[in-house]
Structure formats: C-alpha cells, structure tokens
N, C-alpha and C positions, 0 to 999 in steps of 0.2 A: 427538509421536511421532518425526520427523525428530531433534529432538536427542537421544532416547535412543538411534537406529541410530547416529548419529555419537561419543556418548561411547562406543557397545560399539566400533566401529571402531578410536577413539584407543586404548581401554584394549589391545586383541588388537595393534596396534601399538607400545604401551606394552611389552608383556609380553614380542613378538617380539624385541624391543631386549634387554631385558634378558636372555634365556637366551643370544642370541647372547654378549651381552660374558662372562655367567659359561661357555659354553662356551670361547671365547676364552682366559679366564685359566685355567681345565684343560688346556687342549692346552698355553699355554705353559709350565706349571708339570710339563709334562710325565707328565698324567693320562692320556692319553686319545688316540688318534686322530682325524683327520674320517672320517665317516661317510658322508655323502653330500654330493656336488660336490667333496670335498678332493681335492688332488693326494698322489700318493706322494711321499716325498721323491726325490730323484735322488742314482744312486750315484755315487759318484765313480770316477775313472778316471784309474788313475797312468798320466803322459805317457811318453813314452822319447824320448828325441836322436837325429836322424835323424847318422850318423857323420859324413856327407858338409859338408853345410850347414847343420847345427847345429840346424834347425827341430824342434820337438817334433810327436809324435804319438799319437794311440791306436794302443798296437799291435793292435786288434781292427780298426782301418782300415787300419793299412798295411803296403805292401811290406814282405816280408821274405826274409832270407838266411840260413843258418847254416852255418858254417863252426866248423874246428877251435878255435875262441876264443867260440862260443856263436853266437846268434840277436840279428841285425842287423835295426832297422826304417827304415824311409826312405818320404820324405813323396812318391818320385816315380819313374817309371820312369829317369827321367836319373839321379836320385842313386844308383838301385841298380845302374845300367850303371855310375858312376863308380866306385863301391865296385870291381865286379869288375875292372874295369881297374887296379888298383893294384898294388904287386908282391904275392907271394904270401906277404909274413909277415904272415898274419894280414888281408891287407888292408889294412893302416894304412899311414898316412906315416912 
C-alpha cells in the first residue's frame, strides 16, 4: 500500500515537472502570459541628462525647470540652483 501512495506522489510530481517546462517554452516562444505568481514585465523609462553634471535621470523623479529653450531635469536641488544662476541665454555656458 505505502509504495503505491509513493509511486502516485512521484508520478503528480512527475506530471508537475512537465507542464511547468511545456508552460515555460510557451511563454518563451511567446504564446502566452503567467498566470499566477508571474511578474509583469517592467517598462522602461527613457533617462534625460541633468544639464548641469551630466548625471541621468527619470524625469518622473526629478527636479525640473522650463525656460524659453524647453524643460530641463536635474538630479538635485544644487544642480537646478546652478542651472538658474547661469547667464540668461538659455541657461547654458
């Protein structure tokens, strides 16, 4: 009796193996979603160059300016003081 609860154990662990890997190669072949426990994928998010120190940012995070030459983002309150303190073409050096 014991070793037929263990062969039904092995086989439902057998069986679990196998739809995982044929789910596996549907999702990668590009069939299908996960379903349950899978993550979404993650969007991506174009950077932008803070003017000042050249560091990138999300502009959804950060400091911003706009002036006559568009919308300026910056990684920090010192870079976008620096920005304003520059002369007034545009900002720039």
């Amino acid at each position: 009796m014991v070793r037929y609860v263990l062969l039904f154990i092995l086989l439902l662990l057998i069986a679990r193996m196998f739809w995982k890997v044929v789910d596996a190669a549907i999702i990668a072949a590009g069939g299908g979603t996960r379903a349950r426990g899978g993550r979404a994928p993650a969007r991506s998010v174009k950077l932008v160059r803070d003017p000042v120190c050249g560091t990138h940012v999300a502009p959804n995070a950060a400091l911003s300016i706009s002036d006559g030459s568009g919308m300026h983002y910056f990684c920090s309150p010192e870079c976008r003081a620096e920005y304003s303190r520059r002369p007034a073409a545009g900002g720039r050096r």
